[in-house]
C-alpha positions, 0 to 999 in steps of 0.5 A: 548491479544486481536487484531483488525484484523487477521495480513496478511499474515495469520500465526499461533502465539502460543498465539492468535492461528492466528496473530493480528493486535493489534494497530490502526498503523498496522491496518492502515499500513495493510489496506494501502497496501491492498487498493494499491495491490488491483486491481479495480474489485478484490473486491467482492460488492466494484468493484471500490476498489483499486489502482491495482498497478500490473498493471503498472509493465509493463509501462515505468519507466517514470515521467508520469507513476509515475504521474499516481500512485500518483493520483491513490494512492491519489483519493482511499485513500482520498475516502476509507481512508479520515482520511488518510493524504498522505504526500508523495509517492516516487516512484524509478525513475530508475532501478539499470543497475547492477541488472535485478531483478529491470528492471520490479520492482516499488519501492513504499513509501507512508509516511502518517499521521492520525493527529487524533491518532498522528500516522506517518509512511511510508508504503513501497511496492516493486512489481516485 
């Protein structure tokens, strides 16, 4: 069967030799996660590209840091995405105390919609 886009992570599948982004919902998703893990100069030609995610990491867990990736998330989709309609980010407000692995983790849920293909969904990222 044919595809859209090779799938990313690249892995082997038996039937197309690599596998396929093979429906308008998985490229979208893909291309979503791509523009927010890309940080701004990453992207050869294109060096405004990207919300650069990683590089809030290390800032304080706090509604302004929050603020600010929203807006991030907001201004590169509705430039290099303006089919995209965000509806809504939801970013962990505060990490597990029980859990060390979530002190320097950004818990992302971008739900979304294209109304010109009736697609809905939600992307979700965890960096840390």
């Amino acid at each position: 069967m044919k595809g859209f886009s090779p799938h990313l992570p690249l892995t082997i599948d038996p039937v197309d030799g690599y596998a396929l982004t093979k429906t308008y919902k998985e490229v979208i998703s893909q291309n979503l996660k791509n523009l927010v893990l890309t940080a701004p100069g990453e992207r050869m030609m294109i060096p405004e590209f990207g919300v650069g995610i990683r590089r809030f990491l290390f800032e304080q867990n706090i509604a302004p840091t929050h603020q600010e990736i929203i807006s991030r998330i907001s201004q590169q989709t509705s430039r290099y995405m303006p089919f995209l309609k965000i509806k809504t980010v939801i970013i962990s407000p505060y990490p597990e105390v029980d859990e060390i692995a979530d002190l320097n983790e950004i818990k992302i849920e971008i739900r979304y919609m294209v109304e010109s293909l009736n697609i809905q969904d939600a992307l979700k990222i965890s960096i840390g």
